[in-house]
Steps between C-alpha positions, in 0.01 A plus 500: 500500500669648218353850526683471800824366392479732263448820739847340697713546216333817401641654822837341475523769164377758729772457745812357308683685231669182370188334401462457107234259445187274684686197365865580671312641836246173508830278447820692652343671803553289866323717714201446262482151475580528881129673530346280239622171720352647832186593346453117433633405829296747657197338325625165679563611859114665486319156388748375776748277310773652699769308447444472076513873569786522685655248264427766250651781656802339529566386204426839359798593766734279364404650110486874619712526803182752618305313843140579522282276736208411340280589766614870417213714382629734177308744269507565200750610273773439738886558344793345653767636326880266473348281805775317607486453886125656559360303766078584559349333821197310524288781694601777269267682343587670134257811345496569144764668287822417726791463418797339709893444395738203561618405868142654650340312822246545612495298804381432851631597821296266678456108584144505602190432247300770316626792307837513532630690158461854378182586268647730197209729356456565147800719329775421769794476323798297725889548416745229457615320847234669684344252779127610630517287833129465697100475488492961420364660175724693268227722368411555130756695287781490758900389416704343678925592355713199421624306842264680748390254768117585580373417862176775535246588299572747235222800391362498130754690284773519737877405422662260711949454459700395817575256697269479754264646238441865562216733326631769313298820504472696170524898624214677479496626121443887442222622289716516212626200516177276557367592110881353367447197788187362316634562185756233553273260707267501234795381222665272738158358493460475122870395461337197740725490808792583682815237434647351837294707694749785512453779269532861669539296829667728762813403687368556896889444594610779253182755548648472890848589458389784198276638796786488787671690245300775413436548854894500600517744201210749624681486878849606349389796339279562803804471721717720206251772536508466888878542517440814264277626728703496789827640324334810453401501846829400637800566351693241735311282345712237319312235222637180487415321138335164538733263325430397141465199356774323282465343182722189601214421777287398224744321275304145618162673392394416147186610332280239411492441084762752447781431274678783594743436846529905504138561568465400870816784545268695278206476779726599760601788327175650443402423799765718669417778217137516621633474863703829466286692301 
């Protein structure tokens, strides 16, 4: 028993910066004791004293705000990190080495008996607000980003943001890339995980409009070399310039963590420089 009390708060240093000492972790930490409660309610609900168990569980609510059934099956070293508002179902099914932030559900979609919550591999690591809604596998090693709702399964490694959830698909790295790649999946794995689920995690919204644009860009100059073309050819022929864009359309636009109100009339102006030239 405390070999593995001990291994809990061992991964809490693992996965928490702010953690200075066993003592402060064993005494300060809610979504440990949270785990500690359910193991012993867990205990309960399998020798069938349900309702002591459920007893338990809910008085570990009231001291954690975190909501785990009892009947919940969780491996080992398991971090919820914060807590507040996690609510685990009874037919959920934990792996080792997961880690989950405050406001996570994993819930059920369903009234009728049987499996009716998710089953999180080992390594998933689950952002805060994110709810994982039905009786799917998120595979080992996935993420789910902060507020993603989760109705399908979700592929080992992959990186789920969006609401529905959508998959986001890495590009296909070049050769010369794949040798840096590993190089920082192998220390992201020594520095123990990645915080909120969301480091290096691509915007899908963002990656679409960047792609629209370097597409419209391509067809100008396509069309700019066209019109060339045919000048030379024809001499009635008469260009008309497709109309640029203003700086006061984007006076609403702001870029995201800039301090600078300039910068988004910055963007625009670079853009048209690369559009001309």
């Amino acid at each position: 028993m405390f070999s593995r009390l001990k291994e809990d708060v061992s991964s809490v240093f693992h996965r928490d910066p702010a953690a200075r000492n066993f003592f402060e972790v064993l005494t300060t930490y809610p979504g440990l004791h949270a785990v500690l409660f359910h193991r012993l309610s867990h205990k309960l609900w399998c020798w069938d004293f349900k309702w002591l168990a459920r007893m338990i569980s809910t008085f570990a609510r009231w001291l954690t705000g975190i909501e785990i059934h009892p009947g919940a099956k969780i491996g080992r070293r398991f971090f919820i990190d914060h807590g507040m508002g996690v609510v685990i179902g009874g037919t959920a099914e934990i792996g080792d080495d997961v880690t989950i932030y405050q406001g996570v559900t994993l819930g059920g979609t369903s009234l009728e008996p049987g499996k009716r919550h998710p089953t999180l591999e080992n390594n998933v690591i689950v952002g805060a607000g994110a709810k994982i809604l039905g009786p799917f596998t998120v595979g080992e090693g996935a993420r789910v980003g902060s507020n993603a709702v989760v109705t399908k399964p979700v592929p080992a490694g992959a990186t789920v943001v969006g609401v529905p959830g959508r998959i986001i698909k890495a590009p296909t790295p070049i050769p010369e890339q794949e040798q840096a790649d590993a190089k920082r999946a192998q220390i992201a794995k020594a520095l123990g995980f990645d915080a909120y689920g969301v480091s290096e995690m691509p915007d899908p919204i963002a990656h679409a409009i960047k792609a629209m644009l370097d597409h419209m860009h391509a067809q100008d100059a396509r069309l700019d070399n066209m019109c060339s073309t045919l000048g030379k050819l024809d001499k009635n022929f008469e260009k008309i310039d497709i109309p640029e864009l203003k700086g006061e359309d984007f006076e609403v636009v702001e870029i995201a963590g800039s301090d600078n109100p300039d910068q988004s009339e910055d963007a625009v102006s670079s853009t048209k420089t690369e559009k001309t030239s």
